[in-house]
TORLUMTI-699357 format. One record per residue: x negated, y negated, z of N, C-alpha, C, O in turn. Coordinates in pm, 1 decimal. Atoms other than C-alpha are relative to their C-alpha. Layout:
BEGIN
+----------+----------+----------+----------+----------+----------+----------+----------+----------+----------+----------+----------+
:     n.px :     n.py :     n.pz :    ca.px :    ca.py :    ca.pz :     c.px :     c.py :     c.pz :     o.px :     o.py :     o.pz :
+----------+----------+----------+----------+----------+----------+----------+----------+----------+----------+----------+----------+
:        X :        Y :        Z :        X :        Y :        Z :        X :        Y :        Z :        X :        Y :        Z :
...
+----------+----------+----------+----------+----------+----------+----------+----------+----------+----------+----------+----------+
***
This chain:
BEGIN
+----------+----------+----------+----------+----------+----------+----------+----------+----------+----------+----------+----------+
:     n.px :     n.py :     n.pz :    ca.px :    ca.py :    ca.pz :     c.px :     c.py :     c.pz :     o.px :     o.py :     o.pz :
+----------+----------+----------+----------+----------+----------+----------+----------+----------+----------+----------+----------+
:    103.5 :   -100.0 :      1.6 : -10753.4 : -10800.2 :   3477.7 :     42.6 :    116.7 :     89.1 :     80.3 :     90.3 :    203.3 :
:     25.5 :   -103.0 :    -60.4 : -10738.8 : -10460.5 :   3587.3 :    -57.5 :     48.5 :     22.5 :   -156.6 :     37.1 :    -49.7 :
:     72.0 :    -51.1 :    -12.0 : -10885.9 : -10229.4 :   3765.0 :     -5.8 :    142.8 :    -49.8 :     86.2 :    221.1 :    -25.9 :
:    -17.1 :   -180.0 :     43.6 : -10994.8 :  -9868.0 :   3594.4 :   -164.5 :     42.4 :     21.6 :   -271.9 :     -5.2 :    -15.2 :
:    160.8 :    -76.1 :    -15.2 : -11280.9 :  -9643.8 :   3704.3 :    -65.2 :     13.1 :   -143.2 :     -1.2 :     29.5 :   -247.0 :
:    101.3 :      2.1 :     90.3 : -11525.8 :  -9638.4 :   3476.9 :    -54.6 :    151.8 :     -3.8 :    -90.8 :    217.1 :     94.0 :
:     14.3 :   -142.9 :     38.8 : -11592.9 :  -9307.7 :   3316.7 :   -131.4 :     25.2 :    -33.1 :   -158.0 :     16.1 :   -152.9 :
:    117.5 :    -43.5 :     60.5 : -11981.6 :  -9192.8 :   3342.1 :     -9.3 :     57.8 :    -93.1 :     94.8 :     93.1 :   -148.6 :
:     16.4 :   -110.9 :     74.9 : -12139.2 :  -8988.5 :   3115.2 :    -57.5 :    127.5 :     93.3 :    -19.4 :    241.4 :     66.3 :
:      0.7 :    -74.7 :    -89.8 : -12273.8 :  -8806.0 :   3389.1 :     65.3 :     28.3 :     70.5 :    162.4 :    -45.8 :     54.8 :
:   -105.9 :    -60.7 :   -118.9 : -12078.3 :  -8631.7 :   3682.1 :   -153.8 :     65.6 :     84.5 :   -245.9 :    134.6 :     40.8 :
:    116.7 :    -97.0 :    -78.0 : -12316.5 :  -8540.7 :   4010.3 :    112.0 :     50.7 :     73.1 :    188.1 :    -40.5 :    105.4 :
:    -39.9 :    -97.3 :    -69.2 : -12128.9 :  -8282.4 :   4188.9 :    -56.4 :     71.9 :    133.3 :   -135.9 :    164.9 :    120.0 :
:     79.2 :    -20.3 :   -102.1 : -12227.4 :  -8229.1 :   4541.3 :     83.7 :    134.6 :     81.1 :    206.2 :    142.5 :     90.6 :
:   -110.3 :   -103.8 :   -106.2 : -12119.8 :  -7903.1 :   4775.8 :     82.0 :    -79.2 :    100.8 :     62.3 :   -192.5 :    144.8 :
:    -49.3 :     97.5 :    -94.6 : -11883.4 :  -7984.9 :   4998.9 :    -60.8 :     44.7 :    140.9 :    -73.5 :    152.3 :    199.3 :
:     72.6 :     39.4 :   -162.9 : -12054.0 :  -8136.4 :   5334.6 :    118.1 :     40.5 :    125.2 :    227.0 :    -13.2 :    105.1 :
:   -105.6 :     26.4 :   -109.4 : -11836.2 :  -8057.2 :   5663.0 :    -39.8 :    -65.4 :    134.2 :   -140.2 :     -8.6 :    177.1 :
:    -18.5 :     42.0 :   -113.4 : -11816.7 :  -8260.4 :   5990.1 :    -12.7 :    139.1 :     44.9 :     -2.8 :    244.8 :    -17.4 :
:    -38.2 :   -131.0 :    -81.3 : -11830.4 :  -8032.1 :   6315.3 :    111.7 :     30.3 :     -1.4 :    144.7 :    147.5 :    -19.9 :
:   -158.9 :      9.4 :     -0.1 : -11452.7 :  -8130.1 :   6337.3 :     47.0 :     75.6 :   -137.1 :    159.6 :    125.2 :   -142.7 :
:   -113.5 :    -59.6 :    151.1 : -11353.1 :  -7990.2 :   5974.8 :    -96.5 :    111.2 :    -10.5 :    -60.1 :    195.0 :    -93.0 :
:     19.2 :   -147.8 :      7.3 : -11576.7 :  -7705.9 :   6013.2 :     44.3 :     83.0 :     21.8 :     57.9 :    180.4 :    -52.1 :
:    -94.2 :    -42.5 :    -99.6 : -11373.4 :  -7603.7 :   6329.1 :     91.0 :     35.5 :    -46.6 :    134.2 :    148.7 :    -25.0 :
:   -158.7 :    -21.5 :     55.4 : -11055.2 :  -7647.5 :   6134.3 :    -16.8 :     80.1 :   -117.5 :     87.5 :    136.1 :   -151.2 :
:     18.3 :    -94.4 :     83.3 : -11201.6 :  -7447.9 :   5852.1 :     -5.0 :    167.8 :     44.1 :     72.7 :    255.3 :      5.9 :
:     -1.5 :    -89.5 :    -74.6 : -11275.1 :  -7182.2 :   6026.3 :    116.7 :     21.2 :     87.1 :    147.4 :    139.1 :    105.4 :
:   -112.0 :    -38.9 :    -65.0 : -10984.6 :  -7200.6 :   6228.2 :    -16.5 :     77.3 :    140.6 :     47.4 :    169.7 :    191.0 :
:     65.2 :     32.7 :   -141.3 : -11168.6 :  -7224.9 :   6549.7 :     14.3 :    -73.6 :    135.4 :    134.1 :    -98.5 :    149.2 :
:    -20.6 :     90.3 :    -55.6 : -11195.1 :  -7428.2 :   6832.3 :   -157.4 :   -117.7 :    -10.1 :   -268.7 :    -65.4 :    -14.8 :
:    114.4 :     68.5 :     -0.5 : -11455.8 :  -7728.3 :   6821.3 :   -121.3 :     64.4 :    104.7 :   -238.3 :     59.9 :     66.9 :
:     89.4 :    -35.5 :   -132.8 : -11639.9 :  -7583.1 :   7159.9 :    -34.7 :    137.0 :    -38.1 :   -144.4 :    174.7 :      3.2 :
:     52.5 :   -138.4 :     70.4 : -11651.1 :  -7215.0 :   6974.2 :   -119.0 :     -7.2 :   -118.2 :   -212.5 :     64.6 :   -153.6 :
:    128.0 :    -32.1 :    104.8 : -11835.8 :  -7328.3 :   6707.5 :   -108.8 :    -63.1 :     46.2 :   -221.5 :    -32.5 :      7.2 :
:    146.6 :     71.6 :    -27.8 : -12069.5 :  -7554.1 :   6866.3 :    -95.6 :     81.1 :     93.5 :   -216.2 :     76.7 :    117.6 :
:     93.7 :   -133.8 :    -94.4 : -12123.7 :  -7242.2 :   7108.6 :    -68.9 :     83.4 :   -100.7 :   -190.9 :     99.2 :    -95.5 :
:     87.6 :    -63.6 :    151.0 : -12212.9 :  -7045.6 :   6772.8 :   -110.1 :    -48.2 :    -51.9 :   -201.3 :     20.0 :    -98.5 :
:    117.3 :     47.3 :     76.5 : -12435.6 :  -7272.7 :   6651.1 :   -129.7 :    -53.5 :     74.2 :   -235.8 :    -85.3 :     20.6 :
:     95.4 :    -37.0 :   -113.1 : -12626.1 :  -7292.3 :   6985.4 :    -94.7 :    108.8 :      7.4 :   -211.1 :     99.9 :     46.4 :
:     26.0 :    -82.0 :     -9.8 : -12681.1 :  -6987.7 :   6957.6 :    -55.8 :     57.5 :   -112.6 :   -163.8 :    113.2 :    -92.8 :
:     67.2 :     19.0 :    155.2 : -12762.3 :  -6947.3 :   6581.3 :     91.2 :    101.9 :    -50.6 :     38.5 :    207.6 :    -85.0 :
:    -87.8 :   -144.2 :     15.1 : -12478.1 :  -6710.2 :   6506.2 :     62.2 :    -59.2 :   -144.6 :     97.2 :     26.8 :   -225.5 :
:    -82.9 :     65.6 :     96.6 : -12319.3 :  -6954.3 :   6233.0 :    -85.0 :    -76.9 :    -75.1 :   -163.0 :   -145.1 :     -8.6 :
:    100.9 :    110.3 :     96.3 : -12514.5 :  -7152.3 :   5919.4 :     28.2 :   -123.6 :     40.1 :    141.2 :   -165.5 :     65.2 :
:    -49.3 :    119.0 :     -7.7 : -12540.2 :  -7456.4 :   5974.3 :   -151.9 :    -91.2 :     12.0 :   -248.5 :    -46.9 :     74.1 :
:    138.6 :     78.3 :      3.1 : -12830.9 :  -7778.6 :   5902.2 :     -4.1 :    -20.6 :    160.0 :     90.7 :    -47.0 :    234.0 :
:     -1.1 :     47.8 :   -162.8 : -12971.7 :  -7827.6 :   6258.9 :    -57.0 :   -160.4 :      7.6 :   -124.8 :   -193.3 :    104.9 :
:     77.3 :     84.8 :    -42.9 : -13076.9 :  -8165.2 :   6208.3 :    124.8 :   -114.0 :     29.7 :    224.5 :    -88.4 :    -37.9 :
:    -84.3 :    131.0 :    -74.5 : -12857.8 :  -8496.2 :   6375.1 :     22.7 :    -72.9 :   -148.5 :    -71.7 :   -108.3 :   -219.2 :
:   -127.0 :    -73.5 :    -79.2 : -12584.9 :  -8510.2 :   6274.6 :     28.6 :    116.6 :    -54.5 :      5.1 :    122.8 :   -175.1 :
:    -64.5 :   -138.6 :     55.3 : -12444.4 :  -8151.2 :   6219.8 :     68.5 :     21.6 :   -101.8 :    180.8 :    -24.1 :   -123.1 :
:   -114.6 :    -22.0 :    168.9 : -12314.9 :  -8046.9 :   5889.2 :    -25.9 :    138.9 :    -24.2 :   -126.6 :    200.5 :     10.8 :
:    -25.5 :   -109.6 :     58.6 : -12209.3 :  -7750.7 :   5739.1 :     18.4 :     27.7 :   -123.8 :    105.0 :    -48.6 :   -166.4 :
:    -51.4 :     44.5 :    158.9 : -12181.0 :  -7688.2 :   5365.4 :    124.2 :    121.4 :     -6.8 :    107.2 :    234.0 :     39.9 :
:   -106.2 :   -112.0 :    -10.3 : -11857.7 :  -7487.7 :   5319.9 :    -20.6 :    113.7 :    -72.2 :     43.1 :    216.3 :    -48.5 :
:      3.4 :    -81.5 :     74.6 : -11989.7 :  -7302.3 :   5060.6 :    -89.1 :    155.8 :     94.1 :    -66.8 :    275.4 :     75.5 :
:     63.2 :    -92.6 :    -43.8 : -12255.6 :  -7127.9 :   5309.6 :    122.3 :     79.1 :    134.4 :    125.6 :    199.1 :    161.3 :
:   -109.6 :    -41.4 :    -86.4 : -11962.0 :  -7084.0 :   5575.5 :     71.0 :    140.0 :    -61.7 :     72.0 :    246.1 :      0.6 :
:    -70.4 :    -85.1 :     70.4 : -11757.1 :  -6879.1 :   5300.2 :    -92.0 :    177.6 :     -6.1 :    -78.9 :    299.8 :      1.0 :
:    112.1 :   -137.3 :     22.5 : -12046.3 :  -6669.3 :   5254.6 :    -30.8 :     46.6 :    118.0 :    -66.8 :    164.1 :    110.9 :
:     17.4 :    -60.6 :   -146.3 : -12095.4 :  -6608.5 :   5632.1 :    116.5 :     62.6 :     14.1 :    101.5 :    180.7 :     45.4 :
:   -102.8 :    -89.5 :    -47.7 : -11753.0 :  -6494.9 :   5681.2 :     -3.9 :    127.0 :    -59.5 :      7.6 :    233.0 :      2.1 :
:    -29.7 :   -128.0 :     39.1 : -11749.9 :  -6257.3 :   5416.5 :   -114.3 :    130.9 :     32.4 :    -92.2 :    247.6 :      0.1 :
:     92.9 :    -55.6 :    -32.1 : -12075.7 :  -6116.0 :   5547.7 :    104.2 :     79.6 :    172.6 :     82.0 :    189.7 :    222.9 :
:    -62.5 :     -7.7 :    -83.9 : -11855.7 :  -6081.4 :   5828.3 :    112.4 :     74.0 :     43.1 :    166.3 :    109.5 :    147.9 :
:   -125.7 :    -90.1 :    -11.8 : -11601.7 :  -5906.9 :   5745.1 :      7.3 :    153.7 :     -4.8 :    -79.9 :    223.4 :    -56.8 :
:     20.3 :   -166.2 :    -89.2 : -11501.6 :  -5539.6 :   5889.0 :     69.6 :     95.3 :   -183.0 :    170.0 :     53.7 :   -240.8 :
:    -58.2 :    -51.4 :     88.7 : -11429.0 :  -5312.7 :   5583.1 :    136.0 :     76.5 :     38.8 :    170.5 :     95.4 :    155.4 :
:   -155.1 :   -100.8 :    -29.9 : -11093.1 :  -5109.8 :   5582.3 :     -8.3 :    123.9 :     -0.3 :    -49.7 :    182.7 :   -100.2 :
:     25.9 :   -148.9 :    -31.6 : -11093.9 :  -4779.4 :   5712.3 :    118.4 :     21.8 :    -41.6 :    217.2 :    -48.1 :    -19.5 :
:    -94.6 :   -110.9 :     67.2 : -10890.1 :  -4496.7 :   5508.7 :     63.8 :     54.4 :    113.8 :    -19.5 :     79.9 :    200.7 :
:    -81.0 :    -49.8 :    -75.7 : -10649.3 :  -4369.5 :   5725.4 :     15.7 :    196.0 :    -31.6 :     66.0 :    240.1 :   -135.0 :
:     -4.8 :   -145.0 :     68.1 : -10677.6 :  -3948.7 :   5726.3 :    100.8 :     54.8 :     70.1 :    103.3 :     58.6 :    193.1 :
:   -102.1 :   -101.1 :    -67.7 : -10385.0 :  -3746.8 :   5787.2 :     18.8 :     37.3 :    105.0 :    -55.8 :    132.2 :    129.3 :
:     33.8 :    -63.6 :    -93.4 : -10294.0 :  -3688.0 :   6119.9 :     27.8 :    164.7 :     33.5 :    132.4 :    214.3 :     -8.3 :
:    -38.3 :   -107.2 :    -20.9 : -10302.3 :  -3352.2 :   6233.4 :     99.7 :     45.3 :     68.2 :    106.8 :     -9.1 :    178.4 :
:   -120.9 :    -40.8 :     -9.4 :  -9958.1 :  -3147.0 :   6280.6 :    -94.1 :     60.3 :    205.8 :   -206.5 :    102.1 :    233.8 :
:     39.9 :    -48.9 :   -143.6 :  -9984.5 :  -3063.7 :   6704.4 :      4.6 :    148.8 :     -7.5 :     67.0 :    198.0 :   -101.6 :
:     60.6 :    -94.1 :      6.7 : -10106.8 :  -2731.3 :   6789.5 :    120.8 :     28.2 :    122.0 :    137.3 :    -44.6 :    219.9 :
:    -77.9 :    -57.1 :   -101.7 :  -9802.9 :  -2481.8 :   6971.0 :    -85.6 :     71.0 :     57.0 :   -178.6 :    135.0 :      7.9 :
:     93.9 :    -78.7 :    -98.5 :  -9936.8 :  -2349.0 :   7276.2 :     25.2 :    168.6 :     -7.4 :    127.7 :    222.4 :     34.5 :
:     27.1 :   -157.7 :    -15.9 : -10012.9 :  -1976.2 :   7244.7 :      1.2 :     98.9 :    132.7 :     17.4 :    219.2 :    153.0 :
:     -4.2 :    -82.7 :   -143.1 : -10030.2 :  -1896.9 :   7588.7 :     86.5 :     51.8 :     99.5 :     49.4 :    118.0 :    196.4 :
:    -88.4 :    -38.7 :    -25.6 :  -9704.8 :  -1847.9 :   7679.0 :    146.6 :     50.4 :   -131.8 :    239.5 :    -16.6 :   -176.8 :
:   -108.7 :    -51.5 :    112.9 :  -9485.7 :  -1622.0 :   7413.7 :    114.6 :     51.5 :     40.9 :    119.4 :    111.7 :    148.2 :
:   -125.5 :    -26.4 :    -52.1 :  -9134.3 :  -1559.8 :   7426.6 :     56.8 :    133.4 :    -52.6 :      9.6 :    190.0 :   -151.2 :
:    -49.8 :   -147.7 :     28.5 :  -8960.3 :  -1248.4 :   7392.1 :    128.6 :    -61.2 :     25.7 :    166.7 :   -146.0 :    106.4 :
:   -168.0 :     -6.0 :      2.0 :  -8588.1 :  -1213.3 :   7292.3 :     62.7 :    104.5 :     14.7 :    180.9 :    131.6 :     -6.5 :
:    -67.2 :   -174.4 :    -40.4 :  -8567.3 :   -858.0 :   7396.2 :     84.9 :    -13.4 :    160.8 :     27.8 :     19.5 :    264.8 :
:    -39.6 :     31.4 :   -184.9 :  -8345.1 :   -939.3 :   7739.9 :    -13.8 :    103.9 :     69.4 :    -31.0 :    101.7 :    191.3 :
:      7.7 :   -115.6 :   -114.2 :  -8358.8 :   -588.6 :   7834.0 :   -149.0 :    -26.5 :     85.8 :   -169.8 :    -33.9 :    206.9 :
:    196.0 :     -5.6 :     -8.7 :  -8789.3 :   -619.3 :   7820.2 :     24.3 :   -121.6 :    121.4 :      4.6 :   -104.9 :    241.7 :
:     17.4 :     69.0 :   -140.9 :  -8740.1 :   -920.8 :   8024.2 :     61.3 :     50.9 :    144.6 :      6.7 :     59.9 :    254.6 :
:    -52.2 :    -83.8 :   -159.2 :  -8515.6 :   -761.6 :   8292.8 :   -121.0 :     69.8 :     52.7 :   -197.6 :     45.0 :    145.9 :
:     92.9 :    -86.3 :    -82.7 :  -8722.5 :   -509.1 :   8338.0 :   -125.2 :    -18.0 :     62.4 :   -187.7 :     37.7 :    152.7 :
:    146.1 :     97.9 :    -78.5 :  -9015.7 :   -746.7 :   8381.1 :     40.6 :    -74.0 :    112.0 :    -51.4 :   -107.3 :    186.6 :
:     -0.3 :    120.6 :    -92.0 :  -8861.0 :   -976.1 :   8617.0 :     60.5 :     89.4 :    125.2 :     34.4 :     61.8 :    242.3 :
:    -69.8 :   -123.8 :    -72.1 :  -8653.7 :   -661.6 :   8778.0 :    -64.1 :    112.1 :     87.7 :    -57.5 :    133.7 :    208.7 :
:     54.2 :    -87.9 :    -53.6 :  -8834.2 :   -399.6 :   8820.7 :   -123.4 :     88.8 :    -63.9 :   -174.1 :    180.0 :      1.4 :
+----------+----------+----------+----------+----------+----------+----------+----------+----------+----------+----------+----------+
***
C-alpha cells in the first residue's frame, strides 16, 4: 500500500499567517524593531496573543510607505562673478596701477 494525497474537490486557501520571527525576516528587520513598531501601532498587525501578521497586509503597508522618485532638474551652469572685469589693454592698466 501506498501512500498518495488524496485530491479534494475543494481547495481552502488561506493568506499567508506570519510568526513575529518571519515577519522580522520579511521585512528585513530586526525582531526588537518590529515589536517596537507594533507597540506603537506603526505596523499592521492582529493584536491579539499570539502575534501574527498576514503578509499580504505587510506588502500593502510598505508600499503605502514608499517615498516616490524625485525628477532630477538640470543643474544650473555657475554664475561668473561680475564684479571684477578684466581689461587686456596693459597700457589702461599701467596707467591705473602707475599713475
Amino acid at each position: 500500500m501506498s501512500f498518495e494525497p488524496k485530491n479534494h474537490a475543494f481547495a481552502v486557501t488561506y493568506p499567508e499567517i506570519l510568526t513575529e520571527p518571519e515577519a522580522a525576516d520579511f521585512l528585513r528587520i530586526g525582531l526588537t524593531k518590529l515589536r517596537e513598531m507594533r507597540r506603537e501601532k506603526l505596523v499592521p498587525h492582529n493584536p491579539k496573543k499570539p502575534i501574527r501578521y498576514l503578509k499580504s497586509s505587510l506588502l500593502e503597508w510598505m508600499k503605502e510607505q514608499e517615498v516616490p522618485v524625485k525628477k532630477s532638474a538640470p543643474k544650473p551652469e555657475p554664475k561668473r562673478s561680475t564684479t571684477y572685469k578684466t581689461n587686456t589693454d596693459k597700457s589702461a592698466l599701467r596707467k591705473g596701477i602707475l599713475g
